[in-house]
N, C-alpha and C positions, 0 to 999 in steps of 0.2 A: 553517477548517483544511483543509488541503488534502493530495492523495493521500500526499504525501513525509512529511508529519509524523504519521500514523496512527500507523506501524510506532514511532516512538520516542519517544509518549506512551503508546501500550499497553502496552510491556514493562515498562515500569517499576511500572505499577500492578499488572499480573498478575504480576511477583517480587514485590511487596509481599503481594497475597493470599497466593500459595505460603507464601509465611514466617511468615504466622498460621497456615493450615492443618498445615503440617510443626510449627509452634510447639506447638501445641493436638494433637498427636496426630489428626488426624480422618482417622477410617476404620480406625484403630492403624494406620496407616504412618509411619516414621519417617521424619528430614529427608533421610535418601540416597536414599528411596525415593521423595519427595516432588520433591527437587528432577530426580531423573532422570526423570520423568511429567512435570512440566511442563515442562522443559528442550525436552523431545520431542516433547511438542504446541507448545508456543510456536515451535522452528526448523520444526518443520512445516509452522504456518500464515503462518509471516513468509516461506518460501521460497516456496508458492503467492501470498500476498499479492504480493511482488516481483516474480513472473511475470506475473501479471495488472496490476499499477501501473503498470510501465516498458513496455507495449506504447506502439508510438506514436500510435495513437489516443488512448492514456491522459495520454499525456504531452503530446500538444497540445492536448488538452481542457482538464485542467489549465493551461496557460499560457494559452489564449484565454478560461477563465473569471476570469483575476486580472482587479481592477477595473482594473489602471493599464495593460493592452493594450489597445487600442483594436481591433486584426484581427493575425492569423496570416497569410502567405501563403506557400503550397507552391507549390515548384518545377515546373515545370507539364511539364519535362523527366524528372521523373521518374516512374518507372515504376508507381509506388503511389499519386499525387498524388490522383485522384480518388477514388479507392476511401476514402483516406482523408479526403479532404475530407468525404465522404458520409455517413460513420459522425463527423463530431464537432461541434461548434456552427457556429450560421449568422456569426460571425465571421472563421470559417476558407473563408481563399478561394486558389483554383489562377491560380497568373499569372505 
């Protein structure tokens, strides 16, 4: 499983918890109370999630670990090329 598909296997199962927990009364909160608590943690954590996923180290790490890339190569004109070469797998090369 890789970074892109976390976000849109979690939510489904954490609405599915929510809807027993709001079901079952638990805590005596009710479903409007229930779904607005975890509505607000889940956009919470999927906005930080997204911040930290789509960095571009994140996002080339991710593609230089799929089995069917063989190597990454950054553009060696630009002005991040190395830094970011350094921070991701030994795949990834400046050229």
């Amino acid at each position: 499983m890789n970074q892109m598909q976390v976000p849109t296997t979690i939510v489904p199962i954490i609405s599915f918890f929510a809807g027993l927990l709001a079901g079952k009364g638990v805590f005596g909160l009710d479903e409007a109370t229930w779904a607005t608590l975890i509505g607000a943690v889940v956009a919470a954590a999927l906005t930080i999630y997204g911040a930290i996923s789509s960095r571009k180290s994140a996002l080339v790490s991710t593609v230089a670990a799929m089995p069917e890339v063989k190597s990454v190569t950054l553009d060696a004109t630009a002005p991040a090329s190395a830094s970011l070469s350094a921070s991701t797998p030994d795949n990834v090369k400046v050229g």
